[in-house]
TORDRENVEX-636622 format. One record per residue: residue number from 1; chain; x negated, y, z of N, C-alpha, C, O in turn. Coordinates in nm, 4 decimals. Layout:
N
SITE   drenro   marpa        n_u        n_v        n_w       ca_u       ca_v       ca_w        c_u        c_v        c_w        o_u        o_v        o_w
SITE      NUM       A          X          Y          Z          X          Y          Z          X          Y          Z          X          Y          Z
...
REM end
This chain:
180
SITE   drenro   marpa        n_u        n_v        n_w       ca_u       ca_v       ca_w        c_u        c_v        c_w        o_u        o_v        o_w
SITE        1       A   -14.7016     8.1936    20.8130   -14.7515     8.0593    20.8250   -14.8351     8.0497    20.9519   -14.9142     8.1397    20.9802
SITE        2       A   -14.8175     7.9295    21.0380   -14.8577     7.9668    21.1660   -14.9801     7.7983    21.0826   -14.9612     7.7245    20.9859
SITE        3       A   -15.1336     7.8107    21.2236   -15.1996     7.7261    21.1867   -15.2348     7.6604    21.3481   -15.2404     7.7190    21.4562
SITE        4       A   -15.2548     7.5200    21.3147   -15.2845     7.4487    21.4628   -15.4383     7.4318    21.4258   -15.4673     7.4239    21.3064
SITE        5       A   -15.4997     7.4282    21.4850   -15.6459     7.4062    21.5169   -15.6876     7.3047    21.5662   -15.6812     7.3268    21.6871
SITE        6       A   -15.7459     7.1577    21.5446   -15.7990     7.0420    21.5910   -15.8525     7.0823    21.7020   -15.8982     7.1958    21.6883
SITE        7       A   -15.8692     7.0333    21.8210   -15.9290     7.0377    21.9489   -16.0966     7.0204    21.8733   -16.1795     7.0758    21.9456
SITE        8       A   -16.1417     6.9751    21.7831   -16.3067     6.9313    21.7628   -16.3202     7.0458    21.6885   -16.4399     7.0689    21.6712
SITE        9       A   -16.2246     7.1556    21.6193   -16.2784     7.2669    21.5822   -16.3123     7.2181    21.4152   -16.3397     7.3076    21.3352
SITE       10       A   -16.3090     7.0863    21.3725   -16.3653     7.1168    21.1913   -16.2202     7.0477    21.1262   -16.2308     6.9612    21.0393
SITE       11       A   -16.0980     7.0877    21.1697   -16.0342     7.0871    21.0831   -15.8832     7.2108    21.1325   -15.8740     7.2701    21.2400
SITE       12       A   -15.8044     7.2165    21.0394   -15.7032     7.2859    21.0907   -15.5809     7.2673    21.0087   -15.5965     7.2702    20.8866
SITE       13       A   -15.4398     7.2454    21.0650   -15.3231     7.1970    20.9815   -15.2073     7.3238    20.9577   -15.1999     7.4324    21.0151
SITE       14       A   -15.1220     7.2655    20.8513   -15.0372     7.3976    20.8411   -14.9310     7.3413    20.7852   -14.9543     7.2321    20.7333
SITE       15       A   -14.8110     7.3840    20.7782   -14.6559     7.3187    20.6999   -14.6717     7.4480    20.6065   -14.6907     7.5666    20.6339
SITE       16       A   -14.6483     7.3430    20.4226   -14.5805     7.4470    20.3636   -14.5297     7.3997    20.3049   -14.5325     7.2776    20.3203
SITE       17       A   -14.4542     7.4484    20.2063   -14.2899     7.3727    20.1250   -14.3098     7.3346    19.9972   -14.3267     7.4175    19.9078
SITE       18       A   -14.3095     7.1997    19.9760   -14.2947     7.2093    19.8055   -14.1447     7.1191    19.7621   -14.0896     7.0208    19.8117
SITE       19       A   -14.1223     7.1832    19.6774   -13.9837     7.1697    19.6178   -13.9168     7.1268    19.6975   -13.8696     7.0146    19.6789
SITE       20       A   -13.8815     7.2125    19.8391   -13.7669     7.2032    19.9261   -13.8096     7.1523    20.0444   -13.7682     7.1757    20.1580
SITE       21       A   -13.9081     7.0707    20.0022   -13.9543     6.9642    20.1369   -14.0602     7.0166    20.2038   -14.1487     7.0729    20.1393
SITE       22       A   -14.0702     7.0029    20.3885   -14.2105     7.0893    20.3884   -14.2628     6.9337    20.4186   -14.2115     6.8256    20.4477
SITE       23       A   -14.3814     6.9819    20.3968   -14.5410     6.9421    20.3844   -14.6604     6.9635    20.5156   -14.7014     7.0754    20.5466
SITE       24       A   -14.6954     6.8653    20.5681   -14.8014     6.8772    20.6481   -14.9134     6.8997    20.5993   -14.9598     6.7915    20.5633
SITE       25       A   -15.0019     7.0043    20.5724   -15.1666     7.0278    20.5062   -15.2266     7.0376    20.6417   -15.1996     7.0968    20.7462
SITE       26       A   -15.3335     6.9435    20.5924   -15.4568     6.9552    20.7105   -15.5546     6.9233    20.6104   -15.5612     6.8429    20.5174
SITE       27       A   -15.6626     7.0533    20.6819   -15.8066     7.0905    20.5563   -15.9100     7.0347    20.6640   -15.8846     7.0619    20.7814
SITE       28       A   -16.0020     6.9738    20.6418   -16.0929     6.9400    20.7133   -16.2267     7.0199    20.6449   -16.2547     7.0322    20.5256
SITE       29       A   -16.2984     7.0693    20.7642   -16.3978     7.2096    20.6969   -16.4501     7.1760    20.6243   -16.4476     7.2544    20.5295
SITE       30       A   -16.5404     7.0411    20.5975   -16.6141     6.9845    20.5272   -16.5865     6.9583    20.3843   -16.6600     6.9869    20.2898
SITE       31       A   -16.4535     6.8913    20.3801   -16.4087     6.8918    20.2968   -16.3337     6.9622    20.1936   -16.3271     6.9375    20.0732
SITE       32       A   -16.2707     7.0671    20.2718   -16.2027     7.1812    20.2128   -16.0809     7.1641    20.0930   -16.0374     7.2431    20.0093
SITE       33       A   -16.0498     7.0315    20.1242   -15.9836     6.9468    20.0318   -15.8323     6.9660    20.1177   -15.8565     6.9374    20.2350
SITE       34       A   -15.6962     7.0013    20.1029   -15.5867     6.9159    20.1996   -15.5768     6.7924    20.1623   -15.5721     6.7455    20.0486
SITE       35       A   -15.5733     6.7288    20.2903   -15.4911     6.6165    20.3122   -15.2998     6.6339    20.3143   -15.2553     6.6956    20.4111
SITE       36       A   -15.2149     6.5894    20.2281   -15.0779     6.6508    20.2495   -14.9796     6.5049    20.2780   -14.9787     6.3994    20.2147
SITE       37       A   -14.8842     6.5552    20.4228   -14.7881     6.4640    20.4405   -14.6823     6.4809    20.4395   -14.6552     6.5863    20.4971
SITE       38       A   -14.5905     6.4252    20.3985   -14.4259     6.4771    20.3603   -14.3797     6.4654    20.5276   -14.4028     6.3656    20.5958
SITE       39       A   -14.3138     6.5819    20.5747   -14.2033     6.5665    20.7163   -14.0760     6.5330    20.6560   -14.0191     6.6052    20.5741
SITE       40       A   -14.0263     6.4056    20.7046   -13.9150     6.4330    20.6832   -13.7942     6.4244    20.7630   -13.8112     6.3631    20.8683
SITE       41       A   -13.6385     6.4828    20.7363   -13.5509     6.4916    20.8004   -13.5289     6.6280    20.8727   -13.4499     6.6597    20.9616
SITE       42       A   -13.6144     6.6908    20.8128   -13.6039     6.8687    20.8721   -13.5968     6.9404    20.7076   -13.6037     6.9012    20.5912
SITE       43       A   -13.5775     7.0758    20.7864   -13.5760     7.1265    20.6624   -13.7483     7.2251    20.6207   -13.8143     7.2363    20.5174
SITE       44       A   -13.7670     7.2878    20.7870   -13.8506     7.3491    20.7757   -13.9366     7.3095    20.9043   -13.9064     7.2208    20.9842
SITE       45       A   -14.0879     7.4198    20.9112   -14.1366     7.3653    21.0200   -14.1506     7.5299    21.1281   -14.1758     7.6277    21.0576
SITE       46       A   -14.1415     7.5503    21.2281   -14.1554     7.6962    21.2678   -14.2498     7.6510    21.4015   -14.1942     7.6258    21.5084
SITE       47       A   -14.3766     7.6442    21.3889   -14.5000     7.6542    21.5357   -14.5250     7.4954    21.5708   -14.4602     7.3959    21.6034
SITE       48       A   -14.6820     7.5415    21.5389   -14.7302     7.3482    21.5755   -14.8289     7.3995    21.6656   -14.8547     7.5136    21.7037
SITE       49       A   -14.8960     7.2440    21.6997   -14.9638     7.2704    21.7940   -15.0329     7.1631    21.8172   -14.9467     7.0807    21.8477
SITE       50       A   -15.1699     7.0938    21.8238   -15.2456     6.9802    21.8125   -15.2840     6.9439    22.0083   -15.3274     7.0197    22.0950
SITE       51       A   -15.2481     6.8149    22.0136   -15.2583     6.7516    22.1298   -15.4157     6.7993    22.1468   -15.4929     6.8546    22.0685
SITE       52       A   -15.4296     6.7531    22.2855   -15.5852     6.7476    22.3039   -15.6473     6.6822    22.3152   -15.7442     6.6938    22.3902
SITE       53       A   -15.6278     6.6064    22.2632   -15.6806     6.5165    22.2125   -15.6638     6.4187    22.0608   -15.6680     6.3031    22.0188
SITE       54       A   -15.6401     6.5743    22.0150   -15.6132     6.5443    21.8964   -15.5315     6.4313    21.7613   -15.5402     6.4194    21.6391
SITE       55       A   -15.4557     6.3676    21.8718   -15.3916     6.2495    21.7983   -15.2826     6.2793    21.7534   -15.2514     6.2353    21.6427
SITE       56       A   -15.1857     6.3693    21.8322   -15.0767     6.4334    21.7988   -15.0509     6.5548    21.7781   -15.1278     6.6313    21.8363
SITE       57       A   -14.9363     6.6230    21.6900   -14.9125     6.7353    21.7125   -14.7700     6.8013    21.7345   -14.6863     6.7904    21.6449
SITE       58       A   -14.7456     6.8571    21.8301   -14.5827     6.8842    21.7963   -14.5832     7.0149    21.7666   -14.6591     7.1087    21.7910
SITE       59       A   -14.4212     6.9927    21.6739   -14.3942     7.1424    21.6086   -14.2257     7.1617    21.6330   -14.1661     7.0859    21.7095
SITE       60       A   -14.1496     7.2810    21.5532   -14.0197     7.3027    21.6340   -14.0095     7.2703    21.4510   -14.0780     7.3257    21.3650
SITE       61       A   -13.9151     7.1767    21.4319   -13.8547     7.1401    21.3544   -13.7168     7.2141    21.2978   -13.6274     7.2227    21.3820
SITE       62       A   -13.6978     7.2500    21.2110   -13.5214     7.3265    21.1677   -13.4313     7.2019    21.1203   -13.4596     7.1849    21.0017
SITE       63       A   -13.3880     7.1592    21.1383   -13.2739     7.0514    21.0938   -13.1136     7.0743    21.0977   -13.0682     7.0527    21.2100
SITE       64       A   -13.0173     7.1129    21.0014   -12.9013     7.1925    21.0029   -12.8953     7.3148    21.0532   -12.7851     7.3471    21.0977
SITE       65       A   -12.9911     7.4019    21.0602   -12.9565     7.5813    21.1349   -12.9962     7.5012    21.2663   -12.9283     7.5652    21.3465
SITE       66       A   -13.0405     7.4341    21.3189   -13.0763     7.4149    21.4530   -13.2372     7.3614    21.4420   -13.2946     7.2898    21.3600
SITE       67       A   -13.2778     7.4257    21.5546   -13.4252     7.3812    21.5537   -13.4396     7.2918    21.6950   -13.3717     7.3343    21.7885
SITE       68       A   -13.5361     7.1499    21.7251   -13.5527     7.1025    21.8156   -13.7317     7.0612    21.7903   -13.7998     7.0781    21.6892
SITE       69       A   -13.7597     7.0186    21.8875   -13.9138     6.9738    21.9244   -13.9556     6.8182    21.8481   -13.9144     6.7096    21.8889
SITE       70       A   -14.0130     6.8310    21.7730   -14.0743     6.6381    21.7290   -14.2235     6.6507    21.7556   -14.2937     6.7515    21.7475
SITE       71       A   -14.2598     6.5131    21.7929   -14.3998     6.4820    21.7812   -14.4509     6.4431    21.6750   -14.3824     6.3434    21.6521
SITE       72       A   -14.5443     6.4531    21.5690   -14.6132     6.3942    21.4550   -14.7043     6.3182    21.5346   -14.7657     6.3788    21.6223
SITE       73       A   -14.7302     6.1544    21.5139   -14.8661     6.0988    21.5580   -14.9335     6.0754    21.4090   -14.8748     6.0416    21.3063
SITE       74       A   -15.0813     6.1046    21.4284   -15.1337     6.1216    21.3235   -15.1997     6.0061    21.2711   -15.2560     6.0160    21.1621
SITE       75       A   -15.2007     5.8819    21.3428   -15.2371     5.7963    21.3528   -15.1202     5.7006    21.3364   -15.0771     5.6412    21.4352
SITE       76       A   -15.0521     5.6782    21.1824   -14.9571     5.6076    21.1441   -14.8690     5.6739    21.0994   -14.7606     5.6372    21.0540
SITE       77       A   -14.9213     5.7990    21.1128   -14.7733     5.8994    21.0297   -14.6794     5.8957    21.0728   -14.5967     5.8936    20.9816
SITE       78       A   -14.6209     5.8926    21.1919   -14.5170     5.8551    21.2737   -14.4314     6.0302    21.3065   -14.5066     6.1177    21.3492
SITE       79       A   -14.3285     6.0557    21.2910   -14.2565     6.1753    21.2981   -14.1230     6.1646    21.3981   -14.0161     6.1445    21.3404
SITE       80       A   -14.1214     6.1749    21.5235   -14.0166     6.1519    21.5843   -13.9719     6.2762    21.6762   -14.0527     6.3473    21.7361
SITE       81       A   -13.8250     6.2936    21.6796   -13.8024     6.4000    21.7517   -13.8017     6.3338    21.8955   -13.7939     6.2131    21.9186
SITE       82       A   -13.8113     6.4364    21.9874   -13.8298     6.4648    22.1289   -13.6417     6.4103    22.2032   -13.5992     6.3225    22.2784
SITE       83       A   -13.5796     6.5331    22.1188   -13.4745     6.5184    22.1260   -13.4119     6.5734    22.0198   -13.4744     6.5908    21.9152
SITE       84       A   -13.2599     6.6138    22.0337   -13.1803     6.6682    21.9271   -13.0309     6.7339    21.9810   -12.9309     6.6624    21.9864
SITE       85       A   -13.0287     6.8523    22.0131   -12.8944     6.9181    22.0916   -12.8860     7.0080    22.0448   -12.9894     7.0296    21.9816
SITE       86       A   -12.7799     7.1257    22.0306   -12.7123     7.2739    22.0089   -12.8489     7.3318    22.0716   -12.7821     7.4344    22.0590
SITE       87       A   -12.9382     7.3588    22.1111   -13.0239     7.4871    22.1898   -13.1121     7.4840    22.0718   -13.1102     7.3787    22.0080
SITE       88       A   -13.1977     7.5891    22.0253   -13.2988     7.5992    21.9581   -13.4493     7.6352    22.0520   -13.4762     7.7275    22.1289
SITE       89       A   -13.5141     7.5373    22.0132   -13.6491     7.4775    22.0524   -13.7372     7.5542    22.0303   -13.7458     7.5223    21.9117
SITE       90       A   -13.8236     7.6410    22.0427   -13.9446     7.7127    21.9332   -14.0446     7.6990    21.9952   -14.0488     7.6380    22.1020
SITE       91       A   -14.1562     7.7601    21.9324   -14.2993     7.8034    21.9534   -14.3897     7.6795    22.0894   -14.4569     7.7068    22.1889
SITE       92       A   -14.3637     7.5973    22.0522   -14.4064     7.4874    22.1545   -14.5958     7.4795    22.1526   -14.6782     7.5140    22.0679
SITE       93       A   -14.6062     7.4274    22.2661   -14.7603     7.4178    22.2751   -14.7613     7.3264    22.3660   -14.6936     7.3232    22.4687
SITE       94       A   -14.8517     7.2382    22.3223   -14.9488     7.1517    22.5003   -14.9758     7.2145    22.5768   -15.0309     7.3201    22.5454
SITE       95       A   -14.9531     7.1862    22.7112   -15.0271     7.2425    22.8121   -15.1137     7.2290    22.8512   -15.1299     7.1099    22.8776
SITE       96       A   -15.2371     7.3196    22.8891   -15.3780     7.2890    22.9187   -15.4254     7.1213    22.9380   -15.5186     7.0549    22.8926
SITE       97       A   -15.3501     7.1020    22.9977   -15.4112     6.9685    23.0551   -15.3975     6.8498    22.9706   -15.4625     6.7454    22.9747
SITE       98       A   -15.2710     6.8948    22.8686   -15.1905     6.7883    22.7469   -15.1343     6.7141    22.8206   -15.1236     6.6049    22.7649
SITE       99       A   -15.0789     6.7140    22.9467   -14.9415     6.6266    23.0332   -14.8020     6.7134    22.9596   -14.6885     6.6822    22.9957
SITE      100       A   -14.8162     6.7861    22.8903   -14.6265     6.8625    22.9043   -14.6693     6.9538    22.7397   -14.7705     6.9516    22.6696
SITE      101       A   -14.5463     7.0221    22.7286   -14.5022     7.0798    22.6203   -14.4729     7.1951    22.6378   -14.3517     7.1734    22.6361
SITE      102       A   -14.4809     7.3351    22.6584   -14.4140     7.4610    22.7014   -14.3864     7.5048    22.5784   -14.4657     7.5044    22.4843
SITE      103       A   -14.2445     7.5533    22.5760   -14.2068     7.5895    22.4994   -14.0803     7.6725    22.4879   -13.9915     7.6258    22.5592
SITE      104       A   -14.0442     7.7802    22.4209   -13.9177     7.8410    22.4594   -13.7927     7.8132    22.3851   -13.8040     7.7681    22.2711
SITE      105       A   -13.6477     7.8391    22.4460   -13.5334     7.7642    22.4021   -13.4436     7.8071    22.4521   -13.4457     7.8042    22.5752
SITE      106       A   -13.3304     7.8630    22.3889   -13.1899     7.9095    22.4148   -13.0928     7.8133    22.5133   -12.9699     7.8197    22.5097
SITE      107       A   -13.1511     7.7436    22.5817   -13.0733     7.6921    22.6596   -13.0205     7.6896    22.7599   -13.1153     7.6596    22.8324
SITE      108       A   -12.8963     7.7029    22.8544   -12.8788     7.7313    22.9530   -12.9102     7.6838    23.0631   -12.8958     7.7215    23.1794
SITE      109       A   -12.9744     7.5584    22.9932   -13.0211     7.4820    23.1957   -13.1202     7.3639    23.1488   -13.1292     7.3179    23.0350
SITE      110       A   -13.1734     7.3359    23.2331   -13.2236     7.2328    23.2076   -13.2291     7.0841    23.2055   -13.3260     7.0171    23.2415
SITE      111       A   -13.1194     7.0401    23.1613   -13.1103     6.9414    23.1119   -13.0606     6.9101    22.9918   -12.9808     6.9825    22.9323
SITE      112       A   -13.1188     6.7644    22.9338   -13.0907     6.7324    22.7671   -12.9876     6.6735    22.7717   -12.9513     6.5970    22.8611
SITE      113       A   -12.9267     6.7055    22.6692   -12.7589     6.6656    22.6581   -12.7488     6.5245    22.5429   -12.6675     6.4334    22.5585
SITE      114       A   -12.8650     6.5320    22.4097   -12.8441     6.4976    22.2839   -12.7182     6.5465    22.2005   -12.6643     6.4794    22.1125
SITE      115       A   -12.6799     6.6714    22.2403   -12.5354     6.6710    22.1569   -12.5805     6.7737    22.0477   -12.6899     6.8301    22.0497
SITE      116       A   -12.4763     6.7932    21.9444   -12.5146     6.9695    21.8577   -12.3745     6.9620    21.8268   -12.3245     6.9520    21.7148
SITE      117       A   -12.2995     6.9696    21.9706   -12.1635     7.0103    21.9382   -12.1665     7.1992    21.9329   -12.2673     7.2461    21.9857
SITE      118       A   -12.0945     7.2737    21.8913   -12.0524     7.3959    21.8317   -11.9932     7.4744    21.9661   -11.8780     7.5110    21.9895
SITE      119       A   -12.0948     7.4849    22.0330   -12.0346     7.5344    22.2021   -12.1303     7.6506    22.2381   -12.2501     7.6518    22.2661
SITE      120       A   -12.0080     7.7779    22.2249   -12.0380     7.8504    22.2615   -12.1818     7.9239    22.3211   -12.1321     7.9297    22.4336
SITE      121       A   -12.3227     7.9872    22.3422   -12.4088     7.9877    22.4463   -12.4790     8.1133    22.4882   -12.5644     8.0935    22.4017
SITE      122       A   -12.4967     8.1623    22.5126   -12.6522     8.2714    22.5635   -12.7261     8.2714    22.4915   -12.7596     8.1549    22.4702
SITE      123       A   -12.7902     8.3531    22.4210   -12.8773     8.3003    22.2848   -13.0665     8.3891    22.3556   -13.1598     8.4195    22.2813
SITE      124       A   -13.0647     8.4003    22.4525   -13.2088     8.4571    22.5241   -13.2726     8.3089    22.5352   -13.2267     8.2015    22.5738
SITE      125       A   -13.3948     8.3483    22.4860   -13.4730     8.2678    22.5523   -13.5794     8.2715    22.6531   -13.6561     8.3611    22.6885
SITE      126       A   -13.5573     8.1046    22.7031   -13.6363     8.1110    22.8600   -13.7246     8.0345    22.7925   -13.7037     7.9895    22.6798
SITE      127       A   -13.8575     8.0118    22.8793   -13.9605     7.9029    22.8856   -13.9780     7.7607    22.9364   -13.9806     7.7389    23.0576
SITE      128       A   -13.9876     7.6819    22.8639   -13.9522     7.5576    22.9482   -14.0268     7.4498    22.9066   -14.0477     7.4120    22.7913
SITE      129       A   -14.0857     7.3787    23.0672   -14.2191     7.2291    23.0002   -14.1146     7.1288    23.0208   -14.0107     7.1348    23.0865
SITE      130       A   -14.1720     7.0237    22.9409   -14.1364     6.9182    22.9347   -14.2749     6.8311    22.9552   -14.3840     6.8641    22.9089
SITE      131       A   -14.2442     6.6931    23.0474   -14.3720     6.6268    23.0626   -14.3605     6.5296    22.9920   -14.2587     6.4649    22.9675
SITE      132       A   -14.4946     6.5108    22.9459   -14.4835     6.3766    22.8743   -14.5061     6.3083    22.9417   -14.4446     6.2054    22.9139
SITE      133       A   -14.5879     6.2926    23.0608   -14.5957     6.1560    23.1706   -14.4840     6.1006    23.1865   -14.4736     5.9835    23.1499
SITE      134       A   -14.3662     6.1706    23.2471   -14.2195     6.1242    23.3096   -14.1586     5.9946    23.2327   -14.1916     5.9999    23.1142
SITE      135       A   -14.0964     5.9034    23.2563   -14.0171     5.8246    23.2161   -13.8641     5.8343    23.1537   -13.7827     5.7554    23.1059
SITE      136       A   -13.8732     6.0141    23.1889   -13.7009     6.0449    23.2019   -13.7566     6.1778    23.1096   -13.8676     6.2300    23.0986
SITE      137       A   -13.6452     6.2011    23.0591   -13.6608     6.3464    22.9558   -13.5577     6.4145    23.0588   -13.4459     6.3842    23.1006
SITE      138       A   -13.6528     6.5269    23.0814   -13.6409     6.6138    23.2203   -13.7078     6.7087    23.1698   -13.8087     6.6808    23.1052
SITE      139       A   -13.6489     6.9074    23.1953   -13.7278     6.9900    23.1616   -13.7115     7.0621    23.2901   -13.6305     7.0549    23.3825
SITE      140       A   -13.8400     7.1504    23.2586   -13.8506     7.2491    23.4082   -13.8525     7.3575    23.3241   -13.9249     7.3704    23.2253
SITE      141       A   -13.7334     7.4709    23.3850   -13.7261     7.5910    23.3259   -13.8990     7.6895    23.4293   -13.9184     7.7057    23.5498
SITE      142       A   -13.9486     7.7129    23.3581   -14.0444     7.7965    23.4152   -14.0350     7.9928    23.4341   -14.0755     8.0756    23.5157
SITE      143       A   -13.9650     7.9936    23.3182   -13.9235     8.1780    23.3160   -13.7786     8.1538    23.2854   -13.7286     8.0699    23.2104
SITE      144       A   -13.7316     8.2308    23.3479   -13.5747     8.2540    23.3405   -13.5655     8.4269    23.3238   -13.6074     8.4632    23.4337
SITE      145       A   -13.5454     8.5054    23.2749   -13.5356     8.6737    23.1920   -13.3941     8.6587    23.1776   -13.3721     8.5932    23.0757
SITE      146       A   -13.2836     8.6933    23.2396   -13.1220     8.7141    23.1400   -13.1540     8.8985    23.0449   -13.1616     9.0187    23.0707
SITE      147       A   -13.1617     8.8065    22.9358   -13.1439     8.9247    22.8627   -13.2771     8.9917    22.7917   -13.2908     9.0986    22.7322
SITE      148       A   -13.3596     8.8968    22.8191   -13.4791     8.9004    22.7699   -13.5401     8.8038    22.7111   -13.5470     8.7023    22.7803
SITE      149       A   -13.5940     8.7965    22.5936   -13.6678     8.7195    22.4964   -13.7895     8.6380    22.5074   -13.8834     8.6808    22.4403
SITE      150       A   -13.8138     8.5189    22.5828   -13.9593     8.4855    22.6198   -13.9918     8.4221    22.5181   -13.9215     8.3332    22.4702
SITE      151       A   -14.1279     8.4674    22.4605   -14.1693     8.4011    22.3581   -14.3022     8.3525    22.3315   -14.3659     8.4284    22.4046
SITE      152       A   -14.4063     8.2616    22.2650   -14.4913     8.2475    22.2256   -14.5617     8.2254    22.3608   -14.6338     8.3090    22.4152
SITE      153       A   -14.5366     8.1200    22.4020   -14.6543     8.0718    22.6020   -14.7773     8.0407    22.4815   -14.7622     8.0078    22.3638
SITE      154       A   -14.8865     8.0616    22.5493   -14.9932     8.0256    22.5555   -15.0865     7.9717    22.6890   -15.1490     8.0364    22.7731
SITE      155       A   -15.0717     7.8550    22.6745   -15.1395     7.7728    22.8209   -15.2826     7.8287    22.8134   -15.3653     7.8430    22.7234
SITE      156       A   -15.2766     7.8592    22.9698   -15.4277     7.8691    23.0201   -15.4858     7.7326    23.1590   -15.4286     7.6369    23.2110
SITE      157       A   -15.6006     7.7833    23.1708   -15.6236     7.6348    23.2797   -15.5322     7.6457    23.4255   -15.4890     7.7604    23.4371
SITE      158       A   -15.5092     7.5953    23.4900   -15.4737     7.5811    23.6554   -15.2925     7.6275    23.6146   -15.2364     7.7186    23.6755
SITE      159       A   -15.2280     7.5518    23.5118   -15.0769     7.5532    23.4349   -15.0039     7.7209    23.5197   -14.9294     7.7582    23.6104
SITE      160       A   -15.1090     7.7819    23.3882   -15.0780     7.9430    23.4295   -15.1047     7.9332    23.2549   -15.1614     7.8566    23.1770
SITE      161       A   -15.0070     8.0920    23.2472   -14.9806     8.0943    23.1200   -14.9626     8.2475    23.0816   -14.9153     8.3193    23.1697
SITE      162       A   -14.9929     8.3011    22.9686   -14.9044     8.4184    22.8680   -14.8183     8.4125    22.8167   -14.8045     8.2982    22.7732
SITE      163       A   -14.7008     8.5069    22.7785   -14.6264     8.5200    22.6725   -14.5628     8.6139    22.6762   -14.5604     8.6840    22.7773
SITE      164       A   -14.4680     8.6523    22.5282   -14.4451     8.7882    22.5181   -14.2667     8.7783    22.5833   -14.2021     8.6760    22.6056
SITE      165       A   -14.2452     8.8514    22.5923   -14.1639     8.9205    22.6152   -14.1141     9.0525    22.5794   -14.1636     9.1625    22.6035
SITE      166       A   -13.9561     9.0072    22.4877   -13.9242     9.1258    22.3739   -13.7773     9.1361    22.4798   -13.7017     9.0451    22.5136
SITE      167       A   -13.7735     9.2697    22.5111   -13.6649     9.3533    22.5225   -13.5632     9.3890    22.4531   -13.5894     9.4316    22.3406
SITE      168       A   -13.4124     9.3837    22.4964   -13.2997     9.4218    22.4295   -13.3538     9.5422    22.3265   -13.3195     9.5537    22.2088
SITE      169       A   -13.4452     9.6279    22.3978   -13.4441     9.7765    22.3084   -13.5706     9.7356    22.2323   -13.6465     9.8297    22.2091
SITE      170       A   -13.5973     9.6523    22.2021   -13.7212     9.6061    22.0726   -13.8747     9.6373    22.1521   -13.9805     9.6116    22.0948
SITE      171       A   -13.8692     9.7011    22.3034   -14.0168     9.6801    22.3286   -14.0920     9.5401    22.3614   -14.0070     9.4522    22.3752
SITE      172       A   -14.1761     9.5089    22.3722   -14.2257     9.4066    22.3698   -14.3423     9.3893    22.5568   -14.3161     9.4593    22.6546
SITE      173       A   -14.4388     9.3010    22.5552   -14.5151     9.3338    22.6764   -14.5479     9.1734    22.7072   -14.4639     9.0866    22.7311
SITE      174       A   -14.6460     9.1623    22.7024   -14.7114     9.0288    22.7271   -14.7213     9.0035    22.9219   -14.7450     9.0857    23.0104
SITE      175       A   -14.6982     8.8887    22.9273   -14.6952     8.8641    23.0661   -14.7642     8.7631    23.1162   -14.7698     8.6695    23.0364
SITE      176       A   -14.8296     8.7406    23.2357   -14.8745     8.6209    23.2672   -14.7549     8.5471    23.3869   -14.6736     8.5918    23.4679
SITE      177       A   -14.7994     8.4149    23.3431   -14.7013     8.3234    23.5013   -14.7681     8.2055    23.4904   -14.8674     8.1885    23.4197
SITE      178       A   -14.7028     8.1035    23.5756   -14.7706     8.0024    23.6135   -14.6553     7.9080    23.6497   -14.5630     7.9625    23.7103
SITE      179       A   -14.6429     7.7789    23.6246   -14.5857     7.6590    23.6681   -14.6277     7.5621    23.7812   -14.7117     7.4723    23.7868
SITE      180       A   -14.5680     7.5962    23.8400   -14.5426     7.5014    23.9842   -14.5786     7.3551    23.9905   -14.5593     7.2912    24.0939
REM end
C-alpha cells in the first residue's frame, strides 16, 4: 500500500479495496477518522501522489490489465483520466514545482495515441513528464535505458530528480538526472 502525504503535513491518503472496488481513504491527523471515496472505472490503484498544492492528486489507475495516469480533484470529487492507450503508466509524481507529472511507462515514444489496440511493444520502462501548463498533451521522454527498468522518480528542486533503476540481472541502483 503506497501513501500520498498532503503538502500541509496533517493529513495522508491511501487506495484500498472493498468488495472489488478501490476506495480513496484520507485520515486527517486530527481526526484519525477516514474520509472514504469510491474511484470509479478502474479496477485498482498502483502510486498516488498529492498536488502542491494540495487540491489534486494523481495516481496510475489499472483499467482492463492496462494501467494509465488520472487526476482526482478533491474539490468535487472529480476523477478523470489524463489519457487512455496500450502503454502502462506507473509510479507518477508532481514535479517540484507542480507544472508536470513524471512518471514511468512502457512506451515507445512520446506521443499519445488514445488507442489500447493489442500492438505488439518493448515492455522497459523510460521516464517521462507531462506538463500540465501545455494546451496539447505532449510528453517529454526524460530517461531513455533500452533494457533497463526506470522506476519510482522522485522530484527534487531545479527539475532534477532520483530513481531506481532495475537491471535485466535483478540488480538495482538509484540514479540522479535532471529535465531540460
Amino acid at each position: 500500500m503506497e501513501i500520498a502525504w498532503h503538502p500541509n503535513s496533517q493529513q495522508f491518503s491511501y487506495v484500498i479495496s472493498e468488495k472489488g472496488q478501490p476506495v480513496l481513504a484520507t485520515i486527517r491527523i486530527d481526526e484519525k477518522k477516514p474520509v472514504l471515496k469510491n474511484l470509479f472505472r478502474i479496477d485498482d490503484v498502483m502510486g498516488l501522489d498529492y498536488s502542491k498544492d494540495g487540491r489534486s492528486i494523481v495516481f496510475s489507475g489499472l483499467n482492463g490489465g492496462r494501467s494509465d495516469l488520472y487526476i482526482y480533484r478533491i474539490i468535487g470529487n472529480i476523477q478523470e483520466p489524463l489519457w487512455e492507450d496500450r502503454f502502462d503508466d506507473l509510479y507518477p509524481r508532481f514535479t517540484s514545482d507542480g507544472s508536470g507529472i513524471i512518471f514511468s511507462s512502457s512506451r515507445t515514444d512520446d506521443t499519445l495515441r488514445n488507442d489500447r489496440e493489442n500492438i505488439s511493444f518493448a515492455s522497459d520502462l523510460d521516464l517521462f513528464v507531462y506538463n500540465l501548463e501545455s494546451e496539447e498533451l505532449v510528453l517529454k521522454r526524460v530517461v531513455s535505458t533500452p533494457g533497463v527498468d526506470d522506476r519510482y522518480p522522485t522530484p527534487l528542486p531545479n527539475n532534477e530528480f532520483v530513481y531506481l533503476a532495475e537491471y535485466p540481472d535483478g540488480a538495482q541502483e538509484v540514479k540522479w538526472s535532471w529535465a531540460d
